[in-house]
N, C-alpha and C positions, 0 to 999 in steps of 0.2 A: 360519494359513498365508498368506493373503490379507496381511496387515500385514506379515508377515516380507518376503514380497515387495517390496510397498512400499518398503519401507524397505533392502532389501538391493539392488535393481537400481539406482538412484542411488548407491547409494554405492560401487558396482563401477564404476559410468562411470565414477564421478568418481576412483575409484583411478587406472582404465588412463587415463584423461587428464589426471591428475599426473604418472603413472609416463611416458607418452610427452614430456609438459614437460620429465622431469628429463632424457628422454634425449637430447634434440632440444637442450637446453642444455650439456650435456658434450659432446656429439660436431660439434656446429658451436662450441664454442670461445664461445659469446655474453658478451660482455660483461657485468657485474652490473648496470650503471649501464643497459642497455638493456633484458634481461628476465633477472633475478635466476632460480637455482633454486630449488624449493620448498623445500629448507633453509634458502636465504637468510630465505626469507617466513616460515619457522615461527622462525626464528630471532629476527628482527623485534617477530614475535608474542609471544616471550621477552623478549626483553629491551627492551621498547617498551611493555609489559605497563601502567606505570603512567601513561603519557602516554597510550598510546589508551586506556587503561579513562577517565581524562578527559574525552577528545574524545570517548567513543562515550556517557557520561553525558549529554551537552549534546545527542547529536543526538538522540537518545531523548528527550527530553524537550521536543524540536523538534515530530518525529512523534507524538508522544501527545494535546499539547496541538490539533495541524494535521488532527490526525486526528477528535478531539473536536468539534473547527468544521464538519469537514465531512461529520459522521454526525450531527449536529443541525442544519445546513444542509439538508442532502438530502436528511431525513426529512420535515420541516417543507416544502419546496419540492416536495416529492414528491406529498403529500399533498394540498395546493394545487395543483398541475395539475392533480392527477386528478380531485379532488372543482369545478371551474369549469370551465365552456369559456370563458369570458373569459380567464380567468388563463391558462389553458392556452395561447392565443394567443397572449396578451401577453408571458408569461413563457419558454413554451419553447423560442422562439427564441432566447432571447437566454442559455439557458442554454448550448443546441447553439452558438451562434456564440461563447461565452467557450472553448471548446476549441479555435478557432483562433487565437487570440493567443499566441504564442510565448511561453512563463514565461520563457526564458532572455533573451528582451528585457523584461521585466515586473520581473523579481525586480530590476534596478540601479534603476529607478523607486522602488520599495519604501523600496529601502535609501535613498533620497534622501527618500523622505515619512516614514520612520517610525526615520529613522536604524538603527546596528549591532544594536541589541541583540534580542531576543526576537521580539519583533512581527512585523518582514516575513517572517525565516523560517516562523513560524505560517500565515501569511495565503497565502507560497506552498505550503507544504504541505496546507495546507486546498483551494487551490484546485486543487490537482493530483488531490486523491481526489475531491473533490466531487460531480465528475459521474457516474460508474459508481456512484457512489451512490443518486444521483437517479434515473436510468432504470433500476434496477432497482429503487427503491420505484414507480415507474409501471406499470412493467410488470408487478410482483408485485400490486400493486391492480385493476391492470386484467383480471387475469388469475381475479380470481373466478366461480367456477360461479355464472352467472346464476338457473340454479333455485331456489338456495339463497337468495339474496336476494328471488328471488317468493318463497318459502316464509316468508320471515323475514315481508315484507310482510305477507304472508294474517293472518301470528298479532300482525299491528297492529306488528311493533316500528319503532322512526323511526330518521330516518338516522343518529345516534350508536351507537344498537346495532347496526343493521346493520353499520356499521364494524366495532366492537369484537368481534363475531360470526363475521363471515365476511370483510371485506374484509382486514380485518390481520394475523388468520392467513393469509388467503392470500397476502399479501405477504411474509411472513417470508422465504422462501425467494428470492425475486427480490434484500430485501434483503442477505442473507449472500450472497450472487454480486457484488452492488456493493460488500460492505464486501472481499470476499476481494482482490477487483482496488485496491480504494482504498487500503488500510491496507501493499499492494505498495508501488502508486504515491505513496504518503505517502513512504516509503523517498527516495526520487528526488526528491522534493519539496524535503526538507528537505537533502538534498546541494544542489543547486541555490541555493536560497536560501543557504547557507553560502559558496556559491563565487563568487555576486556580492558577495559583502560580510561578512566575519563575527572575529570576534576566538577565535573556540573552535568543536569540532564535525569529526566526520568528514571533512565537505567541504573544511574550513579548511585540518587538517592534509594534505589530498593537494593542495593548493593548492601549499604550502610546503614538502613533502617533493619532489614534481614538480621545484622551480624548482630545488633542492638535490642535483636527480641520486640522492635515496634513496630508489629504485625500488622497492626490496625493502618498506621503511616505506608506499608507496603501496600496494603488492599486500598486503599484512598490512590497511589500511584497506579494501578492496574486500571482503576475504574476511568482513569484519565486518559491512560492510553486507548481505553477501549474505546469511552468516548468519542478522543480524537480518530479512530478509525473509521468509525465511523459516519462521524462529522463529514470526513474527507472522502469518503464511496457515498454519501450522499450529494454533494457538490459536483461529484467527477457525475454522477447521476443527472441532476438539475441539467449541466451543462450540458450534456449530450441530449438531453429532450429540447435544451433551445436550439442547437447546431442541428440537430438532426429531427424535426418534428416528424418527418413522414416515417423515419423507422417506428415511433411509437403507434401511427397511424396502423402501420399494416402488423404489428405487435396484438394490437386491440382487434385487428381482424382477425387473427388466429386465433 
């Protein structure tokens, strides 16, 4: 019943705020070329079918790659803060202050060092999930019951076990919180990169349907993307309830 819900209350918003769309668009008269009705959009969706299936191959394959970078980035830096107070100083600021640099000023840089093709979108979609990656492998490490590690101690074991024992299971969950928000923000990432510079790709085509007044072909690319965000925090979802059953367990006790 619980899932049913889930699953039926979004899609009733999202009815009655199609359904208010379509009305708001026949009775003020609106232009297609300014905000198409959802006919237009599914329409779009039809018969645009094999140019976005295209475009939305390319940007998936954007986000997978950008997303891979920076779930073995984050792990790996994650780990490393926690386990040094050097590094930790050294490094964590400058992870915190890479979240101030505007990607939308970053990504035409890219495209100038690493030219059109693959690469800068990668690099800025890596760098967009990166960090909600990172501070939840911190936080998830940092967050082991200290007893347990005296305990581990007493019975002699050395700092590689203790990790592999108690600190990374206890981070699992910190991590899936990082990857949920990342593998989002991957999404946004790799439009971005596409929209500084790209020859193919989600971002590309509302670049070029934009400029072309074919509104409706824009809002068929949006509903794709969102889609795909979705699609992918529901997965990163599934998977963490089979790796991790018992956290749902004590989830449903609360």
């Amino acid at each position: 019943m619980a899932v049913i819900s889930r699953v039926f209350a979004p899609l009733l918003l999202l009815t009655l705020a199609v359904a208010a769309w379509d009305v708001w668009v026949r009775l003020d008269d609106t232009p297609a070329w300014f905000l198409p009705a959802p006919s237009a959009v599914g329409r779009s969706l039809r018969d645009d079918r094999g140019l976005l299936a295209h475009h939305t191959w390319v940007t998936v394959q954007e986000i997978a790659l950008g997303f891979a970078v920076a779930l073995a980035a984050g792990v790996l830096v994650g780990v490393a803060i926690d386990g040094s107070r050097v590094v930790e100083r050294a490094l964590y600021p400058i992870v915190i202050a890479s979240q101030a640099v505007p990607i939308v000023a970053l990504a035409p840089l890219l495209i100038v060092w690493f030219g059109y093709g693959l690469t800068p979108k990668v690099v800025v979609t890596a760098l967009v999930a990166f960090f909600p990656i990172t501070v939840g492998v911190v936080d998830g490490l940092r967050s082991t019951d200290r007893e347990v590690l005296a305990m581990l101690r007493t019975f002699g074991a050395g700092r590689w076990r203790r990790f592999r024992l108690a600190r990374a299971p206890s981070a699992l969950p910190g991590l899936f919180s990082g990857v949920r928000i990342g593998v989002s923000l991957a999404v946004i990432g790799a439009v971005f990169g596409e929209y500084a510079g790209s020859k193919a790709g989600l971002g590309y085509l509302i670049n070029i349907s934009s400029g072309r007044l074919l509104t409706s072909r824009v809002f068929a690319c949006v509903v794709i993307l969102a889609a795909l965000a979705v699609v992918l925090f529901a997965a990163v979802a599934v998977l963490e309830r089979l790796l991790l059953p018992w956290r749902r367990l004590v989830t449903e006790e609360r």
